[in-house]
C-alpha positions as CSV (number, residue, x, y, z in Angstrom):
1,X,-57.6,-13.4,41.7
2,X,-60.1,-15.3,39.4
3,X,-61.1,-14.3,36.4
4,X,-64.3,-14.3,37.3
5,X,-63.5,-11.3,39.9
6,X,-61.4,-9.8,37.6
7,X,-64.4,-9.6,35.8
8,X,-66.9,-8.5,38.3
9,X,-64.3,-5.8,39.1
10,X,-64.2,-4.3,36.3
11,X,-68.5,-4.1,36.0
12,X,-68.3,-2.8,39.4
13,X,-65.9,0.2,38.1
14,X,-67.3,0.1,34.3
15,X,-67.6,3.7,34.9
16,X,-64.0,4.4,35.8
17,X,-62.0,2.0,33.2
18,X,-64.8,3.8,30.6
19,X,-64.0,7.2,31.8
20,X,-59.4,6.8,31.7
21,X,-60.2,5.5,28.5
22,X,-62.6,8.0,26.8
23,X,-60.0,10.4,28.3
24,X,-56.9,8.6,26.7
25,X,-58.0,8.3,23.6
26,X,-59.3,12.2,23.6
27,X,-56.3,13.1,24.5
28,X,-54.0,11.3,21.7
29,X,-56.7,13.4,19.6
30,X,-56.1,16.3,20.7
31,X,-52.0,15.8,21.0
32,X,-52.9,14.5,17.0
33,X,-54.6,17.2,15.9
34,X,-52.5,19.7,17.6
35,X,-49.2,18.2,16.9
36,X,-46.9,20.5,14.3
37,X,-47.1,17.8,11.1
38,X,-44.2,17.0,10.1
39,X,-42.9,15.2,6.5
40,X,-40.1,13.4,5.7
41,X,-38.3,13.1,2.5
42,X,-35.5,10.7,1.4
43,X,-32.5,10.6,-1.2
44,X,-31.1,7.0,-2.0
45,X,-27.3,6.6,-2.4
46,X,-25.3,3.5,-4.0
47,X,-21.9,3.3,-2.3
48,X,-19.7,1.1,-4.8
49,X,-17.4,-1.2,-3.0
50,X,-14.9,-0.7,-6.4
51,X,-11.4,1.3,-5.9
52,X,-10.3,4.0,-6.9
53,X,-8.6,3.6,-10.3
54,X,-6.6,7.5,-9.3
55,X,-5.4,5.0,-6.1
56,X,-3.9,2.2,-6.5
57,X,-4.0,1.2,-3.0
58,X,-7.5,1.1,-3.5
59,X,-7.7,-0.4,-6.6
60,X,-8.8,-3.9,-5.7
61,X,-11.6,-2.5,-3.5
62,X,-13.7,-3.6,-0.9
63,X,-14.1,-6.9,-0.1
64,X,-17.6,-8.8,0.6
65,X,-16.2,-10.0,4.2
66,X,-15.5,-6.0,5.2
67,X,-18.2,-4.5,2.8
68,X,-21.0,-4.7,5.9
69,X,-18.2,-2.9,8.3
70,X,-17.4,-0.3,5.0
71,X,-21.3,0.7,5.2
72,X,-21.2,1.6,8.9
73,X,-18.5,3.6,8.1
74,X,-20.2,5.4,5.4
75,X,-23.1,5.7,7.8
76,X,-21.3,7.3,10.4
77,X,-20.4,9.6,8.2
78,X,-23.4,11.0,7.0
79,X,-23.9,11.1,10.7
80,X,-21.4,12.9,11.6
81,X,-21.0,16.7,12.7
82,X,-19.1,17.7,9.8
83,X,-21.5,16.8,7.2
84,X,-24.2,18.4,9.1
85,X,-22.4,21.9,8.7
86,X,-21.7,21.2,6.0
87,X,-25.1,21.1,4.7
88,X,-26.0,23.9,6.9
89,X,-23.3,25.9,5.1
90,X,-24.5,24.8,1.6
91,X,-28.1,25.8,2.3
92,X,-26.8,28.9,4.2
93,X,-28.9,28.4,6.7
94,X,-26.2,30.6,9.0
95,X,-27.9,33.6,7.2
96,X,-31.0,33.0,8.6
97,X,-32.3,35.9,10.7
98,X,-34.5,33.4,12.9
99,X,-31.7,30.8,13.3
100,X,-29.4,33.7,14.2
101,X,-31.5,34.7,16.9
102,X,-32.6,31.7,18.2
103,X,-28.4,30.9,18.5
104,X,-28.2,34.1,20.6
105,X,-30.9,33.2,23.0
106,X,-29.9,29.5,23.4
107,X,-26.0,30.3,23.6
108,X,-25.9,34.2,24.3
109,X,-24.0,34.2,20.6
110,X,-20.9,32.3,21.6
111,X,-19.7,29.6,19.6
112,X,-19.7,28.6,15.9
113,X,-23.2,29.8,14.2
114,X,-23.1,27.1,11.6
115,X,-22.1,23.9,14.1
116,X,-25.2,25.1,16.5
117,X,-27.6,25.1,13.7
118,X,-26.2,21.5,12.8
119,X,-25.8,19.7,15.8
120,X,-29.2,21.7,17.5
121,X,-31.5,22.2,14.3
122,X,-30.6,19.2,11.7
123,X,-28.9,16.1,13.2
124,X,-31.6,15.4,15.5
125,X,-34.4,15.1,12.3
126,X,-31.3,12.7,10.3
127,X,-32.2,9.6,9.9
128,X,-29.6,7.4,8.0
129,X,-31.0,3.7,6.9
130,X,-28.7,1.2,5.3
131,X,-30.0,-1.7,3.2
132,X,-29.4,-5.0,4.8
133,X,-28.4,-6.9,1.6
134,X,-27.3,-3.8,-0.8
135,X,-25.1,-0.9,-0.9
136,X,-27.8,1.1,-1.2
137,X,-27.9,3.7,1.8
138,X,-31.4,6.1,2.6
139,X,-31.0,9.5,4.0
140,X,-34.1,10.9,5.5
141,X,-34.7,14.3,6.9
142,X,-38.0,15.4,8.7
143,X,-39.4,18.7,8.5
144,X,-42.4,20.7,9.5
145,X,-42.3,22.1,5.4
146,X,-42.2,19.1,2.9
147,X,-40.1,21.2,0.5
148,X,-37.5,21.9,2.8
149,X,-37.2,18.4,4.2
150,X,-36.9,17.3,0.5
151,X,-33.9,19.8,0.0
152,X,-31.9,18.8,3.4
153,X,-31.9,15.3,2.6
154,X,-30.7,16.4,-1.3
155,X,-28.3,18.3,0.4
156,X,-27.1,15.7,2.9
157,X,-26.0,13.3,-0.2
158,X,-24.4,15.8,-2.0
159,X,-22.5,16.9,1.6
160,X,-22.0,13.2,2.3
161,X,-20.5,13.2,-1.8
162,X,-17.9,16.4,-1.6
163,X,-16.9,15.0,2.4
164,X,-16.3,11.6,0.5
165,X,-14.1,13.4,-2.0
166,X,-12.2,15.5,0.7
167,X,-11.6,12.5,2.9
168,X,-9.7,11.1,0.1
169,X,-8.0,14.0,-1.0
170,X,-6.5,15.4,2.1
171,X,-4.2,12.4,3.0
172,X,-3.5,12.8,-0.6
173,X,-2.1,15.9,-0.4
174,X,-0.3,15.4,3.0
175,X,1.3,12.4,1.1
176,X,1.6,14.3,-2.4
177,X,3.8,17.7,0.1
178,X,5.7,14.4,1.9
179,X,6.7,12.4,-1.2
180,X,7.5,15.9,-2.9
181,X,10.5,16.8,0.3
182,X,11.7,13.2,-0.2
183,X,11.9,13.6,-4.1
184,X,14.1,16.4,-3.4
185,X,16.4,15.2,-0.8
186,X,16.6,11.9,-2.8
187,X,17.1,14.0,-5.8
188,X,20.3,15.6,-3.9
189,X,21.3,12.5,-3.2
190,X,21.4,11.3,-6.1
191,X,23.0,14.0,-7.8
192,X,25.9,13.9,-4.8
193,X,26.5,9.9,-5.7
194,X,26.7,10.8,-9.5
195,X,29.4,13.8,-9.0
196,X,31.4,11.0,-6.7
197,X,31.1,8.2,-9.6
198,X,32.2,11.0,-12.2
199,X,35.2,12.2,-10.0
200,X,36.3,8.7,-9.1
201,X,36.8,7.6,-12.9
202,X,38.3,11.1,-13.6
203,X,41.0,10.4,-11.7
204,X,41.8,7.3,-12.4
205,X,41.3,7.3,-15.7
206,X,38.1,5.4,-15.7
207,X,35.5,5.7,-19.3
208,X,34.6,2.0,-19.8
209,X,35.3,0.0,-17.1
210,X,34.2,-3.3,-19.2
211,X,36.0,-2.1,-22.4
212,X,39.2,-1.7,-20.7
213,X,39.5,-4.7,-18.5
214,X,39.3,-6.6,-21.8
215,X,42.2,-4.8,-23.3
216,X,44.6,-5.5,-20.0
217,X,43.1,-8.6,-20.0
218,X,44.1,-9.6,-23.3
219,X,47.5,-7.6,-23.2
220,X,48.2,-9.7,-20.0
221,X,47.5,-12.7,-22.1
222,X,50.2,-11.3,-24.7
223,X,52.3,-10.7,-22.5
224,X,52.4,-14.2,-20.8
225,X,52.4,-15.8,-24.1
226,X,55.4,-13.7,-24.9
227,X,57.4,-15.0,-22.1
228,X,56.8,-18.6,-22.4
229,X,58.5,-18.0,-26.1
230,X,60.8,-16.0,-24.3
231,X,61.8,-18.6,-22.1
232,X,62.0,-21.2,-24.6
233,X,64.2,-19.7,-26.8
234,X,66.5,-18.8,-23.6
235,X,66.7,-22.5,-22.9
236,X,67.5,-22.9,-26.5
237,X,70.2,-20.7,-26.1
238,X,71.8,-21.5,-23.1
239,X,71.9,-25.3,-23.9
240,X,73.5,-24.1,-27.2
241,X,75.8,-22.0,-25.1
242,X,76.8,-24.7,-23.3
243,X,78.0,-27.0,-26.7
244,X,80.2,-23.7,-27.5
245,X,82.6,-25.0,-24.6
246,X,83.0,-28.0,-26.4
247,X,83.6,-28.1,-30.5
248,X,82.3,-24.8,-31.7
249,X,81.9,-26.9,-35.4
250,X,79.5,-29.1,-34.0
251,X,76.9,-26.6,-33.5
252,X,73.8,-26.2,-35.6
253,X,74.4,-23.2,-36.7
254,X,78.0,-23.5,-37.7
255,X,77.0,-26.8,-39.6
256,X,74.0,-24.6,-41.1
257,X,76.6,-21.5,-42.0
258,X,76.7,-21.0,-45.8
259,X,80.7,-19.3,-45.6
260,X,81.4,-22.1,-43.2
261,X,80.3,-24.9,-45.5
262,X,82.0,-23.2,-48.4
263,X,85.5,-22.6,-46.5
264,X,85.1,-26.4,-45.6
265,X,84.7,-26.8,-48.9
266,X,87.8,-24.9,-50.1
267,X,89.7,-26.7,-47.4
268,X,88.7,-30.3,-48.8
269,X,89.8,-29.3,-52.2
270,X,92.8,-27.4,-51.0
271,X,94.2,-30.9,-48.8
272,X,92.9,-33.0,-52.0
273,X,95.6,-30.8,-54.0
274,X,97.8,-30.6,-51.3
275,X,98.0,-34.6,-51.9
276,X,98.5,-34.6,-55.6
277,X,101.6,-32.2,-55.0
278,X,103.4,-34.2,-52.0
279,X,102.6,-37.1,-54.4
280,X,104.3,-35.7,-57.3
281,X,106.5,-33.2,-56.3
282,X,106.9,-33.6,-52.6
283,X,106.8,-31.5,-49.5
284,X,109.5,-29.3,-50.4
285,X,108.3,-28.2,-53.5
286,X,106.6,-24.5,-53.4
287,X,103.5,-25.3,-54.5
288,X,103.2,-27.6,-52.0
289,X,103.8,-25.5,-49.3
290,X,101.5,-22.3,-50.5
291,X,98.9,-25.2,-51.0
292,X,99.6,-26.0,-47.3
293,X,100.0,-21.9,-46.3
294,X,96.4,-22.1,-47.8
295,X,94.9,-24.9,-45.8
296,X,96.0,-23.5,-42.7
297,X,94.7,-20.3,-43.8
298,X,91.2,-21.7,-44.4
299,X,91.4,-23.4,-41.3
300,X,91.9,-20.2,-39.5
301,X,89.0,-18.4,-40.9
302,X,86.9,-21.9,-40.2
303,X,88.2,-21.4,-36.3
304,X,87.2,-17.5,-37.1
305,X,83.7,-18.3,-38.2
306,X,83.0,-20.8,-36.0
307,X,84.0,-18.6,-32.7
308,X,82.4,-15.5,-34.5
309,X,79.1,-17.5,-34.4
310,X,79.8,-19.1,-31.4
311,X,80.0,-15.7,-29.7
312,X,77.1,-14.4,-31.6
313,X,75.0,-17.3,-29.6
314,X,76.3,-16.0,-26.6
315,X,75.1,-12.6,-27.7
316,X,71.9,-14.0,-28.4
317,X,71.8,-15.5,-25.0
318,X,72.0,-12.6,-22.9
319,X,70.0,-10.7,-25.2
320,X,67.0,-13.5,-24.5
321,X,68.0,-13.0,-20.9
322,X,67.5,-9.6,-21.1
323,X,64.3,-9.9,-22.9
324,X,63.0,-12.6,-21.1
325,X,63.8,-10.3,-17.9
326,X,62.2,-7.3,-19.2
327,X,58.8,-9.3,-20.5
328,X,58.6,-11.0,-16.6
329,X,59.0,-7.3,-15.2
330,X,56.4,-5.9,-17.7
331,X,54.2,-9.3,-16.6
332,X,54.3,-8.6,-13.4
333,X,53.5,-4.8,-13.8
334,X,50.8,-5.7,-16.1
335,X,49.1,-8.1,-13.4
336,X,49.6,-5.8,-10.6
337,X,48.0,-2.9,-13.3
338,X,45.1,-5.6,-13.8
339,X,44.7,-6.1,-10.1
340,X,44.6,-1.8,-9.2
341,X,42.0,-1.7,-12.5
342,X,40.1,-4.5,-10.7
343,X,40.0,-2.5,-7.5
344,X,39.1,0.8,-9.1
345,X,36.1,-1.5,-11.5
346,X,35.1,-2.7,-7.6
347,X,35.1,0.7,-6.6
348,X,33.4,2.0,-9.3
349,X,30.8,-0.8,-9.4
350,X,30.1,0.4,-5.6
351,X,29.7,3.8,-6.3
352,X,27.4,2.6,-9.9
353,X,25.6,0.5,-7.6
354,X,24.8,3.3,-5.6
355,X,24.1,5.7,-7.6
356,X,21.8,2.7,-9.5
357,X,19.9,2.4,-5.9
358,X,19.7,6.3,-5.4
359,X,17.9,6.3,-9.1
360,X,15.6,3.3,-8.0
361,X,14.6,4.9,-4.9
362,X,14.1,8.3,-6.6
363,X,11.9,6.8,-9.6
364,X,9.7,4.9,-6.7
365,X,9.0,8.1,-4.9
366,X,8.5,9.7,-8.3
367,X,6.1,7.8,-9.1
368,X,4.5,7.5,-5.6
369,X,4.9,11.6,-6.0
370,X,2.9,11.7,-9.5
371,X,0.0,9.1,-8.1
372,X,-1.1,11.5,-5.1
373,X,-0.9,14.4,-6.7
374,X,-3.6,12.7,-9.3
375,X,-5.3,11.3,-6.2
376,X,-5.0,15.0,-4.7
377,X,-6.9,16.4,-7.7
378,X,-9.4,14.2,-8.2
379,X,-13.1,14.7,-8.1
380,X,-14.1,10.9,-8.7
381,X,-16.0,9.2,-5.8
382,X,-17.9,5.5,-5.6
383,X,-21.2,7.1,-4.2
384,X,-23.8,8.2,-6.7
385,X,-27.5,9.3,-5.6
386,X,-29.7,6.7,-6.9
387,X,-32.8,8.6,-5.9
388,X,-33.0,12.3,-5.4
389,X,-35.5,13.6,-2.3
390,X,-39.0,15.0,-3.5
391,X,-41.2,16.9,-1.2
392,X,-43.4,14.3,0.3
393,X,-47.8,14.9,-1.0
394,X,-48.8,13.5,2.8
395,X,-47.2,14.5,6.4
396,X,-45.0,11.7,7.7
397,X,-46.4,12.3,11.5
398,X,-48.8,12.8,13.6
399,X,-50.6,9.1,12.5
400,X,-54.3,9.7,13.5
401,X,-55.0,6.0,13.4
402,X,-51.9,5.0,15.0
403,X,-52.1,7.8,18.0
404,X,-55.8,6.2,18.2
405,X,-55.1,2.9,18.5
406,X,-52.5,3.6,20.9
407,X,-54.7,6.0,23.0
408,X,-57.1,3.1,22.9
409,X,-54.7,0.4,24.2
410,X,-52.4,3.0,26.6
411,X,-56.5,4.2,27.6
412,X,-57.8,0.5,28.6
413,X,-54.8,-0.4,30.4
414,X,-54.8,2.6,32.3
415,X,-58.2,2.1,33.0
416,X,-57.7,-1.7,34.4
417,X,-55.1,-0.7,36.6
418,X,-56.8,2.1,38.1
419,X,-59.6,0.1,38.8
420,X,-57.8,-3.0,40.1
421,X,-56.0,-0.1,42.4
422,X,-58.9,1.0,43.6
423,X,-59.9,-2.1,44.2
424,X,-57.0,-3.1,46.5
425,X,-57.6,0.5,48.9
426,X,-61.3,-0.6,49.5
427,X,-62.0,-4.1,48.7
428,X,-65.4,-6.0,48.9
429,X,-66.9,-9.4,48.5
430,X,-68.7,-9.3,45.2
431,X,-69.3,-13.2,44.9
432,X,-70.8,-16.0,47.2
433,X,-67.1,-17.9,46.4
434,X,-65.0,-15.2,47.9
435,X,-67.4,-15.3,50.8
436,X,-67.7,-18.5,51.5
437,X,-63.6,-18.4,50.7
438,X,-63.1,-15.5,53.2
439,X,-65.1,-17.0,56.4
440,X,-64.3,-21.0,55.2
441,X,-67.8,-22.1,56.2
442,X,-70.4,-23.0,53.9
443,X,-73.5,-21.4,52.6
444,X,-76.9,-22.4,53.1
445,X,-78.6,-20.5,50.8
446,X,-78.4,-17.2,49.0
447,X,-81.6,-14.5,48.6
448,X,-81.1,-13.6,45.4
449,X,-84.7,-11.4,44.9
450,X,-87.1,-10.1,47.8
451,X,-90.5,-8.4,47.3
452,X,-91.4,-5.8,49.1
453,X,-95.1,-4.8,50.4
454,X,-95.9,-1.3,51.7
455,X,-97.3,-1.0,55.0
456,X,-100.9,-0.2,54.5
457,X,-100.2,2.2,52.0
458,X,-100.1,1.5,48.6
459,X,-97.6,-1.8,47.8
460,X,-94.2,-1.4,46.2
461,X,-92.8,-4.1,44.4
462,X,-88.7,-4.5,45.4
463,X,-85.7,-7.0,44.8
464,X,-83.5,-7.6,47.6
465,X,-79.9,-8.9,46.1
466,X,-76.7,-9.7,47.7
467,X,-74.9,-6.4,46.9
468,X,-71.2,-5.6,47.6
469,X,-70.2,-5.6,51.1
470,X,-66.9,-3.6,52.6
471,X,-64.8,-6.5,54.1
């Protein structure tokens, strides 16, 4: 089809495409003008992306890579059931002796009062509108009266606030009554560890494990110390001992005796006289041989002394034996005492060490314990409104000009097709083209206008045209 048909169509059926759209465009009128108006009012919410300073798994926020995924969230939200109740239960809209009886009729008064009016009455007039390149979040309600659209959509940020503040604080308090049962058995634990730590050094003995390994340390060190001397002075006195089997004067301590040196003294003065008198009176005389009774006298104590100290380093020998044996017995019990305090410090550092571990874990959950219980009492959020709703001065919808426009548009398309319809159940040549189209022979001429005489009475002037023809 040409668009010079299309055109010649439509004059042809002026009167119909006229008619569907005079009609149209009366009837988005009428619909207009009829239609319940209806106004829409909106409260503006900033949702801060900042933690919570009461959480401090919130604290660092939200990031910018999951802050557009953050304001669905919040979106949904306001979008969901809950907050609609909500808001129906803050308004008390459940009261309503109209909503209560049009919850009868529509459900025969089974179910929940407040969720019917909210899923039935509210959500469906909701509209939630985030910002594209802010936080910023609108919330629009529309009504049939602009004071009570301007209160539901008040009433949906302040729903969308207290849900905010509930969402945060009920896993707080599931955590707060769950760190508060492990506080106690970790408490108990704790306690059990302690009583084993105090019972351990009560029997053996323990009060400063530190304090008293130095003192066994240091009396092992004496001890040690004391048996090298020991065992020097055993070798001193056995190699001693063994010059006794020779010349008993010949030992150091004979030679160092003061009643030795001064009997050898006596003897040297007594065998000096001794030689004077077999000199001048001779060996027979009585001096001479009380002088010589003397000598052999001294002698004998010398021999006396000598052997007395002799045997008295023999005394002294086994006595260093028996000390030296007694200091390696009290050695070895002093290292095998250091060696059982070693293995009761190991066992006590185990049982500090737990009891240290039982007191971390305890402290953690403490602590853990004291922040929900702040995060379960809070009433902080990150929304705030940034605009409350006002009633609107102007209905929101029914748009006279817009309902016209579209009348006028849905009317002259409407029109169009019904005419081209038409057009296609009867068709007719309307042009010279399509005919000469249709029967593919030329024309010869076309009549365009005819004039037309009366037959002897009177004379009417006529035009004669080439009008449509059925095909």
């Amino acid at each position: 089809m040409s668009l010079n048909q299309f055109i010649l169509i439509l004059r042809a059926r002026w009167w119909l495409v006229l008619g569907i759209f005079c009609a149209c465009v009366a009837a988005m009128l009428a619909v207009s003008l009829l239609s319940v108006k209806q106004y829409r009012a909106s409260a503006s919410i900033i949702v801060d992306g900042k933690g919570d300073p009461s959480d401090p798994a919130s604290s660092s926020g939200v990031t910018a890579q999951s802050m557009a995924s953050y304001i669905a969230t919040q979106v949904d939200i306001i979008a969901s059931p809950r907050v609609a109740r909500r808001v129906a239960e803050d308004l008390k809209l459940d009261q309503s002796k109209i909503y209560q009886d049009q919850w009868r009729y529509a459900t025969g008064g089974e179910g929940d009062l407040a969720a019917w009016i909210a899923e039935a009455k509210i959500q469906g007039n909701l509209i939630v509108t985030p910002s594209r390149e802010s936080n910023v979040i609108d919330i629009s309600v529309q009504w049939t009266d602009p004071k009570h659209a301007a209160e539901l959509a008040n009433a949906f940020a302040q729903a969308y606030i207290n849900t905010s503040i509930e969402l945060k604080v009920e896993p707080a308090k599931q955590f707060a009554a769950w760190f508060d049962d492990r506080a106690r058995s970790l408490r108990a634990d704790l306690e059990a560890k302690q009583k084993r730590l105090s019972d351990y050094e009560g029997v053996n003995g323990i009060v400063v494990s530190d304090a008293r390994m130095d003192i066994e340390s240091a009396r092992l060190g004496e001890l040690s110390t004391q048996l090298l001397t020991m065992q020097a002075l055993l070798q001193d006195s056995q190699s001693k001992q063994r010059q006794t089997s020779g010349d008993n004067e010949s030992l150091p301590e004979v030679l160092q005796s003061s009643l030795v040196a001064s009997l050898k003294s006596d003897l040297s003065r007594a065998e000096a006289k001794l030689q004077d008198i077999a000199t001048s009176l001779g060996k027979n005389h009585p001096d001479y041989q009380n002088t010589e009774a003397g000598i052999s006298s001294l002698r004998r104590r010398i021999d006396q002394e000598s052997a007395k100290i002799a045997a008295s380093l023999g005394s002294t020998m086994h006595a260093n034996m028996q000390r030296e044996s007694d200091i390696r017995a009290a050695l070895e019990a002093q290292k095998k005492r250091m060696l059982d305090l070693k293995h009761q410090r190991d066992q006590a550092s185990v049982l500090t060490n737990d009891v240290v571990t039982a007191q971390r874990n305890l402290d953690a959950v403490a602590m853990r314990l004291a922040q929900s219980n702040l995060a379960s009492h809070t009433q902080q959020t990150n929304i705030v409104v940034l605009t409350p709703a006002v009633p609107p001065p102007r209905h929101y919808s029914p748009k006279l000009f817009l309902n016209l426009v579209m009348g006028a548009l849905f009317g002259m398309l409407f029109g169009i097709s019904a005419a081209l319809f038409l057009e296609m159940l009867n068709r007719r040549l309307r042009s010279d083209a399509e005919l000469e189209h249709l029967l593919e022979v030329p024309v010869l001429g076309i009549i365009r206008k005819i004039p037309v005489f009366a037959h002897r009475v009177g004379s009417v002037t006529g035009q004669v045209s080439l009008k449509s023809v059925p095909i």
